[in-house]
C-alpha positions as CSV (number, residue, x, y, z in Angstrom):
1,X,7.6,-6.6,4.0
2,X,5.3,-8.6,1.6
3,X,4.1,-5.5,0.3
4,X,7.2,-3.9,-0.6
5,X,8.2,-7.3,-2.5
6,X,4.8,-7.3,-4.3
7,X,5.3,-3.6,-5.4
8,X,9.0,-4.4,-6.9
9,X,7.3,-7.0,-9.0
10,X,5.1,-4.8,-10.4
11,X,7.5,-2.1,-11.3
12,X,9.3,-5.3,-12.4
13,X,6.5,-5.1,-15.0
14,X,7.3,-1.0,-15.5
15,X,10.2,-2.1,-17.5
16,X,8.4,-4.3,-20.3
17,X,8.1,-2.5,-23.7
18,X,4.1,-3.5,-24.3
19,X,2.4,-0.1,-22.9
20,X,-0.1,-2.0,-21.6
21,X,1.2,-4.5,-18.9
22,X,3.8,-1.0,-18.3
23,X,0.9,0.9,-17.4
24,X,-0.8,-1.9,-15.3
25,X,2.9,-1.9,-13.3
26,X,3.1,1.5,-12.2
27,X,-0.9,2.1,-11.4
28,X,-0.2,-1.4,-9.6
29,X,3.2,-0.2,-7.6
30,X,1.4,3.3,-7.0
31,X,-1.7,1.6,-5.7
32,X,0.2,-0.6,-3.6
33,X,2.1,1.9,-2.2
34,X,-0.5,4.2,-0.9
35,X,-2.3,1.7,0.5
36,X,0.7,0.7,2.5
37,X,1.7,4.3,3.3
38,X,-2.2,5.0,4.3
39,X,-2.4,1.7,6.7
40,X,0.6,2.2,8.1
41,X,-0.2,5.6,9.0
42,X,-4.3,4.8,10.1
43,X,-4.2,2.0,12.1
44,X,-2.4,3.1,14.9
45,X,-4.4,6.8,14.6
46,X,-7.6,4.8,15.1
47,X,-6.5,2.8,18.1
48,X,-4.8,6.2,19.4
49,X,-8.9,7.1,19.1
50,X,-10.4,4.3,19.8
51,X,-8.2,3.9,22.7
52,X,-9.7,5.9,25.5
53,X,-13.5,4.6,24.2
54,X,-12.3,0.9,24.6
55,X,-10.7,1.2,28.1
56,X,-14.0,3.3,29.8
57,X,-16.1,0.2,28.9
């Protein structure tokens, strides 16, 4: 949740006029994004590995 906040406030900063600080929006929102996308989607991979490895021991 604190993520997809975070990302709306820097494609917040998508909308200001100075190509700079637009540019550092969207690389910012995109970045944030896949990160979010890749945890979301890795975390419970690696305990679906991890999983059988953990409970042997």
């Amino acid at each position: 949740m604190t993520t997809l906040t975070t990302v709306g406030a820097f494609a917040a900063l998508g909308l200001a006029t100075f190509t700079g600080i637009r540019e550092l929006g969207l690389v910012g929102a995109v970045g944030l994004l896949t990160c979010l996308l890749a945890s979301v989607h890795l975390i419970p991979l690696g305990w679906r590995i991890l999983e059988p490895t953990l409970s042997s021991e």
